[in-house]
N, C-alpha and C positions, 0 to 999 in steps of 0.2 A: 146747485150745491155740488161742491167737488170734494168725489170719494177717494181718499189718501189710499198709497199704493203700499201692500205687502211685500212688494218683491224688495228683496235684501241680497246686495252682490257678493258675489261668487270670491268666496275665502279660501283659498289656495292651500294656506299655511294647515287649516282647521282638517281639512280634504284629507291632504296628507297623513298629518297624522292618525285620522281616525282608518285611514286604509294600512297606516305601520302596527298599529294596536290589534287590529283585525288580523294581521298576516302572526305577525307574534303570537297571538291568544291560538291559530291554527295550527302555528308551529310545533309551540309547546306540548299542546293538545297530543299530537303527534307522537312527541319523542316520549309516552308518558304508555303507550300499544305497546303489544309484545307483536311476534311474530316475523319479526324482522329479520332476513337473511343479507350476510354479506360476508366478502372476502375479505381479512385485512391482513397488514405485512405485520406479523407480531417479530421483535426480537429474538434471540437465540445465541444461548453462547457454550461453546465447544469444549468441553474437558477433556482433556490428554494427556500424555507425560510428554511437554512438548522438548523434555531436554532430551530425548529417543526420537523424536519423531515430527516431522515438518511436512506441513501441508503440500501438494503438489498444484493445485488448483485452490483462490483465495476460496476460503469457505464463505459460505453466505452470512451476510448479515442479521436477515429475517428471514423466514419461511412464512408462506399464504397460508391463511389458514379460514375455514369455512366454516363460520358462527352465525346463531342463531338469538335473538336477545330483543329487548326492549330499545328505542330508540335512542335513551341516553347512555347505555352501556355501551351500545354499538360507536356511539359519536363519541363516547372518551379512547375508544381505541385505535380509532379508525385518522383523529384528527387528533392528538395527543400520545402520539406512541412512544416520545422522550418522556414520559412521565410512566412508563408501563415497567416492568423490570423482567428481564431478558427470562426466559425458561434456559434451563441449564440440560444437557444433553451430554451423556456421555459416552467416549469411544472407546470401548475394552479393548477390541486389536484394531489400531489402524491400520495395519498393512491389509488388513482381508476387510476394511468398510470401503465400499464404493458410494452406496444411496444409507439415507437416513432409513430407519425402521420407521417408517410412517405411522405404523400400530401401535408401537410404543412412546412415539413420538405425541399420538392424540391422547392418549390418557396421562401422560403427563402434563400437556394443557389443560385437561379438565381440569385437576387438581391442584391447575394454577393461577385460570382464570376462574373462580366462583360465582362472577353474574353474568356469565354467559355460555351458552352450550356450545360445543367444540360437536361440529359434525364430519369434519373431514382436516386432513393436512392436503393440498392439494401437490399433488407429486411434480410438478415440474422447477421445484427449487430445493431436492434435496439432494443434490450428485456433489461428492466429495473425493479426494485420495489421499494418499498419503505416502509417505517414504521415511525410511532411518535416515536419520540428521549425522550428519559426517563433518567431518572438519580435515582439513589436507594443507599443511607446510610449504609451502613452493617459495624455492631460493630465486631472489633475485640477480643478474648476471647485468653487467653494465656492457652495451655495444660497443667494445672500445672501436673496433675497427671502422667505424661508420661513421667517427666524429669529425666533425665539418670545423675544421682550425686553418687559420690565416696561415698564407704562405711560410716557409721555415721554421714553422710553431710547431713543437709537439710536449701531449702529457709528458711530464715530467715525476709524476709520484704514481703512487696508490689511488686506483677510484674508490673513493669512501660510499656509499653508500645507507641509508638510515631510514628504514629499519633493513635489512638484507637479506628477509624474508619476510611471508606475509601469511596470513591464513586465514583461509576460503571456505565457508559453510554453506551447507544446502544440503539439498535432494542428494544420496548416495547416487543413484544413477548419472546426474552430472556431473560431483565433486569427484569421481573415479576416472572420468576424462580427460580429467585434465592434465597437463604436462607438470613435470614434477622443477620445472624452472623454467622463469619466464628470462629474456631476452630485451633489458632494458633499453630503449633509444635515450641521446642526449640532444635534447631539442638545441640549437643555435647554428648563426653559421660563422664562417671567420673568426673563430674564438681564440682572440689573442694574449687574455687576459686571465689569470686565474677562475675557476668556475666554482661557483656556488650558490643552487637555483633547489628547487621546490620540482619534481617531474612527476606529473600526471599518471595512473595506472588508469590505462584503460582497454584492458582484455575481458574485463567479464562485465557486460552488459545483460543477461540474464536476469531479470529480475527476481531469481528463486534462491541467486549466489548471493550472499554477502562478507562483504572483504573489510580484515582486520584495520586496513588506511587505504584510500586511494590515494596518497600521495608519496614519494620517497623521497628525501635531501641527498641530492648528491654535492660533490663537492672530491675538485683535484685539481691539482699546479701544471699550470703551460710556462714553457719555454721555450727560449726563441735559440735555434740552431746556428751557432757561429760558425763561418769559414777559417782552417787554418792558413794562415799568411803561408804565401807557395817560398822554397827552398831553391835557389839553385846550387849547383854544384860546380863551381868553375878549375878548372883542365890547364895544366900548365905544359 
């Protein structure tokens, strides 16, 4: 007599799944404990009177901060921080802030985050500065003497120039260095023809400067230098 066999093959698909339900059902479990410490980058956004006063250093975008909370409190802030809305911090004198007030900085979190405990700001992202916001006029001067024109050519008019000044904002401590007129070049060479071109400003690479246009239109009339027919004088 032959005894029919119980063994039944090895289902892959069934395996899996029942080890994804197990890991999930773990997980969940999980995120549901308190006790949970971690650091996350929470938002921060800076108040100031920024028409007086410009950053010296970009200020931070988030500050660390050292919360304490249940597993899903922690995993909406930690891995969804575009959905979180910035703490607002404000700077009464920026010329005398260097560092954030870390002190006042964590009980403002409290009161901003409600399901979770704020235990520290951690201090190595809270260094700022700041300067008075200046603004400075600087006349533009066109090179006449440096312009590269074909043989017997020369300007014939007025160099136009547009705009014929510019102005330059930033940090007081840079915008005070600067020269009160720049020294335009006229890019080309052989210029035999009337000009009227688009030229490039490029002295203030600064990132902290920014200028009213980086470009100018100039535009002026060449002409070409006639020889007068030679004279003689004939002697009788």
């Amino acid at each position: 007599m032959t005894i029919p066999s119980n063994n039944r093959p090895f289902q892959p698909t069934k395996a899996f799944l029942c080890l994804a339900a197990a890991t999930l059902f773990w997980f969940l479990n999980a995120l549901n404990k308190t006790g949970y410490t971690l650091n996350i980058e929470y938002p921060i956004r800076f108040i100031y009177n920024d028409s007086l006063f410009v950053p010296t250093k970009p200020l931070p975008r988030t500050v660390r901060v050292n919360v304490s909370g249940d597993g899903w409190g922690l995993l909406r802030h930690s891995w969804l921080p575009f959905r979180v809305d910035p703490i607002d911090y404000t700077v009464p004198n920026p010329l005398q802030a260097s560092i954030i007030n870390t002190s006042s900085l964590t009980a403002a979190l409290a009161e901003h985050i409600k399901k979770l405990h704020v235990n520290y700001v951690v201090a190595d992202t809270v260094e700022m500065g700041f300067d008075r916001r200046m603004t400075k006029t600087i006349r533009l001067i066109p090179d006449s003497l440096h312009i590269n024109l074909a043989p017997r050519f020369v300007v014939s008019s007025i160099i136009n120039l547009t705009p014929h000044t510019i102005q330059v904002e930033g940090p007081a401590r840079l915008v005070r260095g600067l020269s009160d007129t720049i020294m335009l070049s006229i890019p080309g060479k052989r210029i035999a023809d009337n000009y009227d071109n688009e030229v490039a400003i490029n002295h203030f690479r600064h990132p902290l400067l920014h200028v009213s246009t980086d470009r100018v239109a100039v535009s002026f009339e060449v002409g070409e230098l006639l020889s007068l027919p030679s004279t003689t004088t004939s002697q009788k």
